[in-house]
C-alpha positions, 0 to 999 in steps of 0.5 A, a space after each residue: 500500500 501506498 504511504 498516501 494520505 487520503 485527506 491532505 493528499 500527503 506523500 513520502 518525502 524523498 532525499 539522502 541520509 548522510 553518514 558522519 564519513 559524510 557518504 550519501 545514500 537515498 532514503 525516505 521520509 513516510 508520512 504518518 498514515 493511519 487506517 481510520 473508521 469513521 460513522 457517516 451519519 447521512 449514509 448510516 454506515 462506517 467509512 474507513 480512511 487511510 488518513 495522516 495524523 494531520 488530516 485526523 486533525 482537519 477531521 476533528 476541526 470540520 466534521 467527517 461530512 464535510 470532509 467527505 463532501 470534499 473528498 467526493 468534489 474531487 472524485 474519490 470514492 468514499 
């Protein structure tokens, strides 16, 4: 599975690790994804979400049916 966030549309960080000999190698910095279950009132049932720490926060702060709303103006399926 993608690190991907479903909410913020967050993704994995790209760049180098340097070692103290200051030899360079590739790595990655992964978003923290979470696998959500959210009750969606106007559908009466449960919804699961691959979302970040931030976009549970941005759940938090607008309500899951305006996020959903959000989510569906810009093609996802929920």
């Amino acid at each position: 599975m993608s690190a991907h966030c479903q909410v913020t549309g967050r993704k994995p960080g790209f760049g180098k690790s340097v070692s103290h000999s200051h030899v360079r190698t590739n790595r990655r910095w992964d978003p923290n994804i979470q696998r959500k279950t959210y009750y969606l009132p106007s559908a009466g049932r449960r919804i699961t979400l691959r979302v970040s720490a931030k976009g549970i926060k941005i759940i938090d702060r607008d309500g899951i049916e305006a996020v959903v709303a959000r989510l569906r103006a810009r093609g996802i399926e929920v």
